[in-house]
C-alpha positions as CSV (number, residue, x, y, z in Angstrom):
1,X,122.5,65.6,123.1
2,X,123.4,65.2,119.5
3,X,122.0,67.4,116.2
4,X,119.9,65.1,114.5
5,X,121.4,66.8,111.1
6,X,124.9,66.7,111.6
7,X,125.8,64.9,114.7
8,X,128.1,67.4,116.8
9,X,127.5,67.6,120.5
10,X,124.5,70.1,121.1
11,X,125.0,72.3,124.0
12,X,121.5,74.9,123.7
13,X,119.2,72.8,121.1
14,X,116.7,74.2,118.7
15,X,113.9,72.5,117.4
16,X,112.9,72.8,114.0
17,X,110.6,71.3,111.4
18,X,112.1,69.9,108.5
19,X,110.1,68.9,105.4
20,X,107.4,68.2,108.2
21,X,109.9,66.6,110.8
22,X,110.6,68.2,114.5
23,X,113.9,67.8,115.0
24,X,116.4,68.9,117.4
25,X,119.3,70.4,116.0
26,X,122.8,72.6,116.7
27,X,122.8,76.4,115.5
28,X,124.4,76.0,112.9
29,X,121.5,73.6,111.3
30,X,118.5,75.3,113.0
31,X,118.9,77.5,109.6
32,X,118.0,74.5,107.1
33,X,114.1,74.6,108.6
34,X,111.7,76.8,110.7
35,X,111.4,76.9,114.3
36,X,109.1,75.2,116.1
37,X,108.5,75.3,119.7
38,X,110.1,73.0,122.5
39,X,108.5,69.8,123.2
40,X,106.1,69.8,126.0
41,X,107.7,68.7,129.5
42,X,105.3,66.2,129.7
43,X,106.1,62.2,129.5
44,X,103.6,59.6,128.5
45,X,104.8,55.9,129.1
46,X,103.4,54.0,126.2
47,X,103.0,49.9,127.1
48,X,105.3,47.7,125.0
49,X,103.5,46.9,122.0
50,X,103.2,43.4,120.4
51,X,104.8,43.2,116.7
52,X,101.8,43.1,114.3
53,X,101.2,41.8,111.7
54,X,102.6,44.0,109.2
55,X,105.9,44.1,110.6
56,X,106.5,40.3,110.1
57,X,105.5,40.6,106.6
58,X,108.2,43.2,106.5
59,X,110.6,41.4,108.8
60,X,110.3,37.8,106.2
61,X,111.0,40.3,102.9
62,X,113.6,38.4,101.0
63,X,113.5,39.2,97.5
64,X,112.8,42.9,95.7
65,X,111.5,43.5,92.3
66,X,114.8,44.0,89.9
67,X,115.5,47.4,88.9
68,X,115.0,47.2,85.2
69,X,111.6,44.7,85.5
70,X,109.6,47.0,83.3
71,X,111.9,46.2,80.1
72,X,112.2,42.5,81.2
73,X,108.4,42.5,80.8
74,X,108.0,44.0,77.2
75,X,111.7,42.7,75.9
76,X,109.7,39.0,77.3
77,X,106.1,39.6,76.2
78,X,107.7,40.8,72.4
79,X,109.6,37.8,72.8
80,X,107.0,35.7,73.1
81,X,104.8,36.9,70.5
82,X,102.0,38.4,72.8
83,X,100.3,41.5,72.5
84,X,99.8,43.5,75.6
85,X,96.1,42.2,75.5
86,X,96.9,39.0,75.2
87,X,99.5,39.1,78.1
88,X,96.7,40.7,80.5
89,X,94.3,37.7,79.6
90,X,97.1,35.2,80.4
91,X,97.5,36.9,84.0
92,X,94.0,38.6,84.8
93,X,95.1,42.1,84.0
94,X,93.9,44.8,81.9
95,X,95.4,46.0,78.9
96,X,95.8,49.4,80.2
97,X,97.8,47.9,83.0
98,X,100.3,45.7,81.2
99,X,100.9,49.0,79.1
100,X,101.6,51.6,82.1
101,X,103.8,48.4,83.5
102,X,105.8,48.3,80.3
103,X,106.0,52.3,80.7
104,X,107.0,52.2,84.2
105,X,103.7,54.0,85.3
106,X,102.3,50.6,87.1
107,X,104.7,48.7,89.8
108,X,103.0,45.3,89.5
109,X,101.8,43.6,92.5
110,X,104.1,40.7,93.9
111,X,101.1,38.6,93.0
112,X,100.3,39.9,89.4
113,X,105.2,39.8,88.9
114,X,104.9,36.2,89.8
115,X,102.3,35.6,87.4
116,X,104.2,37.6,84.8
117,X,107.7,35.7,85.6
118,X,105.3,32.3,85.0
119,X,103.8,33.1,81.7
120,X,106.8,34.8,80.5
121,X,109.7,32.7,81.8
122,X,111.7,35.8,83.4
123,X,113.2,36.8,86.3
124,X,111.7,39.9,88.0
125,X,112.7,39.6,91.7
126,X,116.2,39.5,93.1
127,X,117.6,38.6,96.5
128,X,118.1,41.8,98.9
129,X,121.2,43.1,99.4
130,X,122.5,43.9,102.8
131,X,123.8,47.6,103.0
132,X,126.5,48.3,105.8
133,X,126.5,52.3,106.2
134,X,130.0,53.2,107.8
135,X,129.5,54.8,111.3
136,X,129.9,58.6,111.6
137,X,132.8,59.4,114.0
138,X,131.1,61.7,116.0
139,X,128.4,60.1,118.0
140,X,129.5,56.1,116.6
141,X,125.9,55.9,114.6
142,X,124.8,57.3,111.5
143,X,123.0,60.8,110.6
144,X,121.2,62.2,107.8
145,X,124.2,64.3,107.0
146,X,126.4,61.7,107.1
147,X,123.7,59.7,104.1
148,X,123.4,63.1,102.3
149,X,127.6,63.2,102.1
150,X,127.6,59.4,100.8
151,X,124.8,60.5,98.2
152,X,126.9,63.7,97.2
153,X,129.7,61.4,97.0
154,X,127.9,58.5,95.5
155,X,126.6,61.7,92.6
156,X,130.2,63.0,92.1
157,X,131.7,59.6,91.2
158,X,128.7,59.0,88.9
């Protein structure tokens, strides 16, 4: 058995919770959360489960909306000559909204960012980019340590 933190062989686990999560961990990580008490012996078989609907909507994802959409939308709308109420006319939003979109306080819908993109000739969504995590050496997949060092590192060059 693995830590789930840290990835080193476990010979005696402990189970903790974790910012809500029971996991099973070495010693030395049992002190990042409190303890919690082994799982019950007890096995329930669940049946296989069909994919629903949800997950294919997940599964077809292609695009995401670009990082900096919420200046794309105000540089655009100034641009244009539009004032925010004006803008939520042209695509069947409130005023309110367009303004907490332009303040980052509102992610538009995928609906409401394609009507924006048509009205104001941007771009808001990009093609998704495919992340390949290096493999942790210990156990040949990847932990939550292992992310939190590439996020350290990721910090430390920024």
């Amino acid at each position: 058995m693995q830590c789930e933190l840290c990835g080193k062989e476990v010979s005696s686990p402990r189970y903790i919770v974790l910012d809500g999560v029971r996991m099973i961990v070495c010693e030395d990580c049992a002190r990042h959360g409190r303890p919690a008490p082994p799982p019950a012996q007890k096995r329930i078989t669940l049946p296989a489960r069909k994919i629903d609907k949800d997950e294919k909507v997940f599964q077809s994802m292609k695009k995401v909306l670009v990082e900096d959409w919420s200046e794309r939308i105000r540089e655009a709308r100034i641009r244009k000559g539009l004032s925010r109420q004006e803008l939520g006319a042209k695509v069947g939003e409130p005023t309110v909204a367009i303004a907490k979109m332009e303040n980052r306080d509102l992610r538009p819908s995928d609906e409401t960012a394609r009507k924006l993109e048509k009205v104001l000739g941007i771009t808001l969504f990009e093609d998704v980019k495919e992340i390949h995590l290096p493999r942790s050496t210990s156990s040949g997949g990847i932990t939550i340590g292992d992310l939190l060092k590439m996020e350290k590192q990721k910090d430390d060059r920024d």
